[in-house]
N, C-alpha and C positions, 0 to 999 in steps of 0.2 A: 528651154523649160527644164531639164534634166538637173543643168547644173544650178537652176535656183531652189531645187529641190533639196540639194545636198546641205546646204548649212542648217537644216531642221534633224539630222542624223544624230548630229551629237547631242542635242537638248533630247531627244526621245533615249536615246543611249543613258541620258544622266537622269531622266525619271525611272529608266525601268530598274537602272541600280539604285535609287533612293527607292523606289517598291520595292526589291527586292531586299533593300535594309531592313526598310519600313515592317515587312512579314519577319525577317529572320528575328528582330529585337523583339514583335508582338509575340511570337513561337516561344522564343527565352524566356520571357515574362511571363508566360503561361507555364512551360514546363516547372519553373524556376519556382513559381506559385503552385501550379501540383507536385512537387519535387518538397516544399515548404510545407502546406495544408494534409499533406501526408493520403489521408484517408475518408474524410467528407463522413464520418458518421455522423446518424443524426440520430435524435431521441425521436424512438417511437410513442405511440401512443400507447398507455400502458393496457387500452383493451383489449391489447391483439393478443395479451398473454393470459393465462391462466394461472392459475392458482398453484404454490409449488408446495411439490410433496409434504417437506419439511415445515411448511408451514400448517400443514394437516394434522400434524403430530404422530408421523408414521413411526411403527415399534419395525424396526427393520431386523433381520437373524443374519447379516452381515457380522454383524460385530456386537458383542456385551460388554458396557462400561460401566465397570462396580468403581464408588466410592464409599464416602464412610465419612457419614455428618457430624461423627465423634472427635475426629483427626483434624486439628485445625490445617495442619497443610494441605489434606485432601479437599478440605473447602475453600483454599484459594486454587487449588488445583480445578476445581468445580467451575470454579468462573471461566476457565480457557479452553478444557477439553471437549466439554459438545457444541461451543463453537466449532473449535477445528472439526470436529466430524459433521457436523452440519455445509461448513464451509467447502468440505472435501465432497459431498454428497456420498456419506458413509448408511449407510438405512443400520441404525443401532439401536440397541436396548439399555437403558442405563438403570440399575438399581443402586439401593443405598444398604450400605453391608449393615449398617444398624440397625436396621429392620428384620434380620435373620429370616427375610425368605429365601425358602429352595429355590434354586434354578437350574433346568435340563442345560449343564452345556454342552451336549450333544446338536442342539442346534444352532449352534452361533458359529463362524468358519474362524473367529477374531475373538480375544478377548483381551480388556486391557484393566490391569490392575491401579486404579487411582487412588491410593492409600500408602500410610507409612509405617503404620501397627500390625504390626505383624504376628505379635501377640493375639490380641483382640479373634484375627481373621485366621489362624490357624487351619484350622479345619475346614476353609475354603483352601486356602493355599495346597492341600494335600490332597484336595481335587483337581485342582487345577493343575499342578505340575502334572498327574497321570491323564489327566485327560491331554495337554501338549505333547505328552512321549508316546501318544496313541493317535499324535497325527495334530493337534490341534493350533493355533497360533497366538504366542503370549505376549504380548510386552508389558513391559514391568516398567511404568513411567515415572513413577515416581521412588524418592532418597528414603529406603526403609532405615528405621531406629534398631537399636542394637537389640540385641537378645538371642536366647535362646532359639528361637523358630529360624531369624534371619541366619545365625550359624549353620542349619541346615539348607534352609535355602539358598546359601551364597551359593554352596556346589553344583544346584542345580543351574544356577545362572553362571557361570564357568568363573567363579573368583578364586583364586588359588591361594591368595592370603589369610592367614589368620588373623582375626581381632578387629576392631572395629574403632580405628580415627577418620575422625571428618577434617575433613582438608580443606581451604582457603582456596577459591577459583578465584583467580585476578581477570584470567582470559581464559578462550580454548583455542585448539586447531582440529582442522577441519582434513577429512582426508581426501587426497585430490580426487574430483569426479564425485563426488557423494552429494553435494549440492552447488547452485549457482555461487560461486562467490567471488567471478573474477582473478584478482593477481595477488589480491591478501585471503591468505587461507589461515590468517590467527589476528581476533578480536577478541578487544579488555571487556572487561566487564567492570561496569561503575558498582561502586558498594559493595565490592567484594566481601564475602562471607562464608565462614565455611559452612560450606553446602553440601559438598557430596564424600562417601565415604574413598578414604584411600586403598584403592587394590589396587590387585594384579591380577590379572585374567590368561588362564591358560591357551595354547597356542591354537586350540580349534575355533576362539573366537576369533569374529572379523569385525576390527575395533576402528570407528568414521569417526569419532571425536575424542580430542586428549587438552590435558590441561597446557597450556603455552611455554609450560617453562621444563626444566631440566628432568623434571621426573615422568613426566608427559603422562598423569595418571587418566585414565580407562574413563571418558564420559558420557560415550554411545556405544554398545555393539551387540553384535549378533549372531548366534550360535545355533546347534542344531540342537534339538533337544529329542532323541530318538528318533522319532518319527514325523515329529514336529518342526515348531521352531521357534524359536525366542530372542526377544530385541529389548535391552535393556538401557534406561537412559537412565547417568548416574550424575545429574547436572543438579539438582534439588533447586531449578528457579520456577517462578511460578507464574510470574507476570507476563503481559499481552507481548512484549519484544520477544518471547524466545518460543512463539505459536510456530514460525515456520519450522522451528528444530524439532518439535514434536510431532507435527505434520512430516516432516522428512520420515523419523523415526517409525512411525506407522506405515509410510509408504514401503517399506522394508519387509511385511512380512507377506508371506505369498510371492505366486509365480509375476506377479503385475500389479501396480495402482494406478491408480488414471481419476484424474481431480479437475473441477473447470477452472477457469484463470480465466483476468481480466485484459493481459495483455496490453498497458497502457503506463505513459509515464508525462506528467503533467507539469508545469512549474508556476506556481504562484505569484505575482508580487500582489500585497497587502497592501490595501488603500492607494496603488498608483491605475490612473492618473490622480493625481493630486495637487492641493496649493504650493506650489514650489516654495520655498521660505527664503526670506532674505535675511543677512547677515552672516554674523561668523561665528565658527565654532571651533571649543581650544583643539579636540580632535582632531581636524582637517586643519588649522594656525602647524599642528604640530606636524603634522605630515608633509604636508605640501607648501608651506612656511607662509607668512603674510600675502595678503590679497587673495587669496581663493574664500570668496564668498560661499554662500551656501547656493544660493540658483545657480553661480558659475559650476559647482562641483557636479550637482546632480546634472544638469544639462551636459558637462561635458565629460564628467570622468564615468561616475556612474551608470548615464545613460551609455555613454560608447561601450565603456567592456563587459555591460549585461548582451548588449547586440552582438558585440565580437561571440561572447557565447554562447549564444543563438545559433548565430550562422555556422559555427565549429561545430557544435554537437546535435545543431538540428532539433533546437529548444523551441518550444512552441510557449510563446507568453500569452500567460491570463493574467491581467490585469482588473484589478475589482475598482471603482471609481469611487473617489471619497470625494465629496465636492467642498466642504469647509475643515478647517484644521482645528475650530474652536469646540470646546464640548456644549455647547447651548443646546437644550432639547425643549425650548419653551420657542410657541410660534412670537413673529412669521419669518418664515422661512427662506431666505434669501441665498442670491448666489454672489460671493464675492472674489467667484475663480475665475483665471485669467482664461479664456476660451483657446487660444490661440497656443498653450502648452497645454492643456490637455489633448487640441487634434492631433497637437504632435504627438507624443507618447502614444494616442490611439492607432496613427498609422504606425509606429514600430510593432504593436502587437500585431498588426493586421501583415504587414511584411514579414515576420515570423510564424505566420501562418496560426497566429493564437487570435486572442477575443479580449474584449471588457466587457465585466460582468458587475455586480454591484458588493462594494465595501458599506456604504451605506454615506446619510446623508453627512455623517460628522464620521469622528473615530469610535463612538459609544454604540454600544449593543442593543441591541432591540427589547429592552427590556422595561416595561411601565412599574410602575413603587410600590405595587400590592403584588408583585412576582416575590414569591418566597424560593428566592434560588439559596441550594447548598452547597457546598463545599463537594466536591468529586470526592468519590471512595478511595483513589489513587493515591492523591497527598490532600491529607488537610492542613489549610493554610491559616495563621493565626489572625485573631481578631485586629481586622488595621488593616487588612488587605484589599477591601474592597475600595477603601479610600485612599494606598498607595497605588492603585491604577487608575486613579482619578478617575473611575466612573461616574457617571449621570447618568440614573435613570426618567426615564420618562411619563408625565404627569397622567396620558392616556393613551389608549390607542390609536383615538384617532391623528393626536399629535404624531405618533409615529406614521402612519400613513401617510401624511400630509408634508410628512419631510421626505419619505419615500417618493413619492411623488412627486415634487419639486427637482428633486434626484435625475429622476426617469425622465421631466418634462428637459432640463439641462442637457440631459445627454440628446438628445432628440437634435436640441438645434447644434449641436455639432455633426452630431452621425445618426443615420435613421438604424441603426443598427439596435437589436431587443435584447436587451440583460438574458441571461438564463441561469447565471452562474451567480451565487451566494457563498461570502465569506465572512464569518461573522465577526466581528473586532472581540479579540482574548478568546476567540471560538466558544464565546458566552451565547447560550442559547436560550430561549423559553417558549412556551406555550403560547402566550401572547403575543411574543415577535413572530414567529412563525405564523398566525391568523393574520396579520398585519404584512404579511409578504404575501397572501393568496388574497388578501383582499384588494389589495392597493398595485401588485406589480403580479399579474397573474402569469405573464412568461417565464418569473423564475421558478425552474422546474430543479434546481441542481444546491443545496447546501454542502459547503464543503469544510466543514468544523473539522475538528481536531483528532486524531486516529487515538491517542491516549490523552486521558484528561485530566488537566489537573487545577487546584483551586476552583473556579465558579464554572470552567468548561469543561462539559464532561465529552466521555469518550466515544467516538462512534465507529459505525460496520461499514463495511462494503456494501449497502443495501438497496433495496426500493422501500420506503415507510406503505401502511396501507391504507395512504392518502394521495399514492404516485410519487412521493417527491425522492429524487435518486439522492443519497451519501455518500461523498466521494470523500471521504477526510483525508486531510495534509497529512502524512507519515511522520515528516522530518521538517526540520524549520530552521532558519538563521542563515545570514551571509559566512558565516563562522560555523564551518560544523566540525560536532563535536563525537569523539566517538563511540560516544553510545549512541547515534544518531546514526551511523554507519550500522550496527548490532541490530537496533530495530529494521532497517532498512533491508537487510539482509534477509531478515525473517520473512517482511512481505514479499521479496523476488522470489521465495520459496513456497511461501503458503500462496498467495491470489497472483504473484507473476505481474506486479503494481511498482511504481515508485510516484509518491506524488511530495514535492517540497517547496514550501515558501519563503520567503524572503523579505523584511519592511524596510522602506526607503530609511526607519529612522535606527537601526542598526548602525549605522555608521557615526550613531551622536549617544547611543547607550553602552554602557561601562560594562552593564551586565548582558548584553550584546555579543560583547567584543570588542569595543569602539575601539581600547587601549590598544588592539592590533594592528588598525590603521587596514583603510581600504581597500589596499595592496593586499593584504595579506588574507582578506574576506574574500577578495574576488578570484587571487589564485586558490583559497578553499574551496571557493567553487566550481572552480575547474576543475582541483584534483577529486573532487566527488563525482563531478560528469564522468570523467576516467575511467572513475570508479564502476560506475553503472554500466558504464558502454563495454567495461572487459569484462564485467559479470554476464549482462544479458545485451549481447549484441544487435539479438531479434527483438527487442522491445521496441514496440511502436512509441512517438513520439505524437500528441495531444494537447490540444486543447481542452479548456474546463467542461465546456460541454460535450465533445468527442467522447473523453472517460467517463462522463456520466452515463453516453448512448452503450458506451464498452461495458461498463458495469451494470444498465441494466440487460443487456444480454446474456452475462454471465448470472446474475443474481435467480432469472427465471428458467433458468436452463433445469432440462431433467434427464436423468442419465437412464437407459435400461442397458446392462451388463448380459452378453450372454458366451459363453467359452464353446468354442468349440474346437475341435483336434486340428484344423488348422490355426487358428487362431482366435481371434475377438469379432462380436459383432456389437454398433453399438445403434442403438435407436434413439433420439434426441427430442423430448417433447418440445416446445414453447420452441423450438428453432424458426428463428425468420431469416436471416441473409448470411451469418457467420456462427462460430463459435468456437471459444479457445481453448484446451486442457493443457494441461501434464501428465506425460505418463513416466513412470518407474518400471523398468523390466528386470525381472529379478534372477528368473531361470532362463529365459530365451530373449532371442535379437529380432526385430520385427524387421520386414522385407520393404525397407523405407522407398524402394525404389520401383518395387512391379508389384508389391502385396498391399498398397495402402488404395481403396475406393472410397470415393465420396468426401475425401480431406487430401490435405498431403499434409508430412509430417518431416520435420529434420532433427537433429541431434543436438543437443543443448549441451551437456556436458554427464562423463562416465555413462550411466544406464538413466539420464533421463531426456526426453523428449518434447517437444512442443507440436502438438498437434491443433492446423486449422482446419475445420469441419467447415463442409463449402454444400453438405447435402443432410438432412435428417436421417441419413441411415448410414454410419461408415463402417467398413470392414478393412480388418488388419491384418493380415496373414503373420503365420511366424517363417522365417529366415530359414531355407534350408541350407543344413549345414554339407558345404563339399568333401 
């Protein structure tokens, strides 16, 4: 009996090693998929928050922001600086110096000068220098005009030159440690213009930013002013790319600043999954020489080295689904996609741990023919352009629902999986489309239009609208990036600690794309911008479309209360539910990252600034005793 026992040893021997395969590969594939999906945030429901300061219209004695609605530059300057202090949760005052009211700055700890007239504002200016040499804090943000008053006032902002040339910024540099920028610490600036005046600044300032070339003239610094202190930014740009440099520039004065951040980095593709196209194109003839069709390409070249980039840098794809490639916005509504390449592409996003979200039913925007869309404030684009994007717009709304919906019912029978993510085609938005996406697809909770806008889409925030629906806008865009694409970029890992960029499959057939670069050379663009990012902010979490939406509305309702005390910071966090991100700036002392931080932990980002996760509604920071 014994030895008929024995030939069943090896067969239980050879299951318990295929079980014990069988666990080790399900273990991998799990770690491997939370190792992938990162983080599992999810959008809350937006009742659990309240109402945020800022948007009560709080006059806070933090900080006084004078402009001057006479000064045209001060009024493009208008459009960016009470975002940033809104954005930063600064509690300010802002007046308008043309109005000639008095104001006590005895009680503001901050003041920041947004004007260029200096003429005009004399007699403020002669307050405010003795109120900063009696202790107070100035920055001077903006390119004053020449004259008499500015002659006086150069010396108090430490310029030791005589006379007054404005000089041609092409690029600047950055000095090391002063903000996130990774391995390039000098970026061009497109449309160079002379902007800021040429000096030299005496040796007690401490100078973060210089022009890129030989002369390296003075574009950020900051000085003691008596008792005071003073930051002066000598860069005269005005536009939404260079918010985070002012945002830094602020962060500078005082012992500390401390800002929420969104902590998230997203990647788009536009309208994929999609109708794959058949045929050839002279772009890809040229590149890859005779027979590389166009399905061959996207399935095989395109599709692999966006994966390989994935899995290298730990990209999470959102994909938006376009289901037809024609512009037709007249019913009925049909599908004439191949079922069978879209599960494909949807399980690649799903093994990068991203999502499909909705592009919509065609490539055209959600917009019916009685929408009086305009031209964005940014660039106005000439007459003809709405018809060299081949738009169609739509006869009603309900037409647009109805194609929505076809959309929504398509994806069903491949995956039961619920859109939440919205990308708008040319990041064209309206009034109308949007009623037509809460009526028709009520899960999408996340529109992700364009960070700056330009032509018929306009630009958006990091926000919650006060309808629920979160703003997550694309930053940067193209398989081809360009460098001022990098300069914007830069801004957001400074001001919200954000990168979101997209990319459309038909890049590789437009001229004004890049096409003529060949897809080689797009896709190692793309890699050298992952690079990019990852030696700038190494702690950036990696997301999907609606992750960052859940990230952003965390940050968006957050409320800060500040309180100093001789060891350190205490800080109290209203709307807090399960996390929450900042930056801090230490100006005078080093925080005790290691036994002085409660209720968060905190690590080193780069020179004196920090990333702090709050893990409790109450955190306490000590300061570093020194040995």
């Amino acid at each position: 009996m014994g030895k008929k026992r024995v030939w069943y040893i090896p067969i239980i021997i050879i299951l318990i090693v295929f079980l014990l395969l069988t666990v080790a590969l399900l273990g991998r594939d799990f770690f491997l998929s939370e190792s992938i999906s990162n983080h599992g945030l999810q959008i809350l429901d937006n009742d659990m928050f309240t109402s945020k300061k800022q948007e009560n219209g709080v006059e806070g004695k933090e900080c006084l922001y004078i402009w001057d609605s006479r000064d045209e530059n001060s009024v493009l300057f208008h459009e960016q600086m009470p975002r940033i202090l809104q954005d930063m949760q600064v509690e300010y005052t802002e007046i308008d110096a043309a109005e000639g009211k008095e104001t006590d700055l005895e009680q503001f700890d901050k003041v920041i000068v947004g004007y260029t007239d200096y003429r005009e504002n004399s007699s403020q200016l002669l307050e405010l220098t003795d109120w900063a040499e009696n202790g107070g804090l100035l920055m001077i943000a903006q390119v004053p005009t020449a004259g008499t008053m500015y002659n006086w006032m150069s010396t108090k902002m430490g310029v030791t030159s005589n006379g007054v040339t404005y000089y041609n910024v092409s690029g600047f540099r950055l000095k090391d440690g002063f903000m996130l920028m990774g391995e390039d610490a000098t970026y061009e600036i497109p449309d160079a213009y002379e902007s800021a005046i040429a000096v030299s600044v005496s040796k007690d300032c401490d100078v973060f930013m210089t022009t890129n070339d030989e002369r390296e003239i003075p574009l950020l610094w900051k000085k003691d002013a008596g008792e005071g202190q003073m930051v002066v930014v000598n860069l005269g740009r005005y536009d939404k790319s260079y918010r985070g440099i002012y945002a830094a520039a602020y962060s500078l004065l005082g012992d500390y600043c401390i800002w929420p951040v969104i902590n998230s980095s997203a990647f788009y593709l536009d309208g994929v999954p999609f109708p794959v196209p058949s045929g050839e194109n002279v772009y890809l003839t040229e590149e890859y020489g005779d027979g590389m069709d166009l399905h061959t390409f996207y399935i095989r070249e395109w599709t692999n080295d966006l994966m390989e980039l994935a899995r290298e840098y730990g990209v999470a794809f959102t994909g938006t689904l376009q289901e037809n490639n024609d512009g037709d916005v007249d019913p009925p509504y049909e599908s004439r996609a191949n079922s069978n390449r879209y599960e494909y592409f949807i399980s690649l996003f799903q093994e990068t741990g991203g999502e499909v979200g909705l592009y919509g039913y065609n490539q055209q925007p959600l917009c019916v023919r009685s929408d009086n869309l305009q031209p964005s404030d940014s660039e106005l684009y000439p007459d003809g352009y709405e018809e060299d994007m081949q738009l169609q717009y739509w006869s009603s709304l309900n037409n647009i629902e109805e194609a929505l919906q076809e959309t929504q019912r398509f994806l069903q029978e491949i995956d039961d999986a619920e859109m939440s993510v919205y990308t708008p085609p040319y990041g064209i938005l309206s009034e109308s489309g949007m009623r037509a996406l809460k009526n028709s697809l009520p899960g999408i909770k996340v529109v992700a239009g364009l960070y700056q806008g330009y032509g018929y889409a306009q630009s958006q925030e990091f926000e919650v609208n006060r309808d629920g629906m979160i703003m997550t806008p694309r930053i940067t865009s193209g398989s081809l990036v360009k460098e001022e694409q990098e300069l914007v970029a830069l801004s957001e890992l400074n001001m919200h600690f954000v990168n979101t960029h997209t990319i459309s499959p038909t890049d590789v057939l437009n001229p004004d794309a890049g096409a003529d670069a060949g897809w080689e050379a797009m896709i190692e663009s793309l890699e050298n911008y992952q690079k990019w990012i990852e030696s700038a902010a190494p702690e950036l979490r990696h997301h999907s479309g609606s992750e960052l939406a859940a990230a952003v509305q965390r940050y968006y309702y957050l409320d800060m209360e500040k309180t100093n005390t001789e060891k350190g910071i205490e800080l109290s966090l209203e709307n807090f539910q399960d996390e929450a991100w900042m930056i801090m700036r230490f100006n005078e002392w080093e925080p005790d990252i290691e036994d002085g931080v409660q209720g968060a932990t905190m690590e080193k980002l780069s020179g004196d600034l920090y990333l702090l996760k709050a893990e409790k509604d109450h955190v306490s920071i000590r300061k570093k005793v020194k040995s």
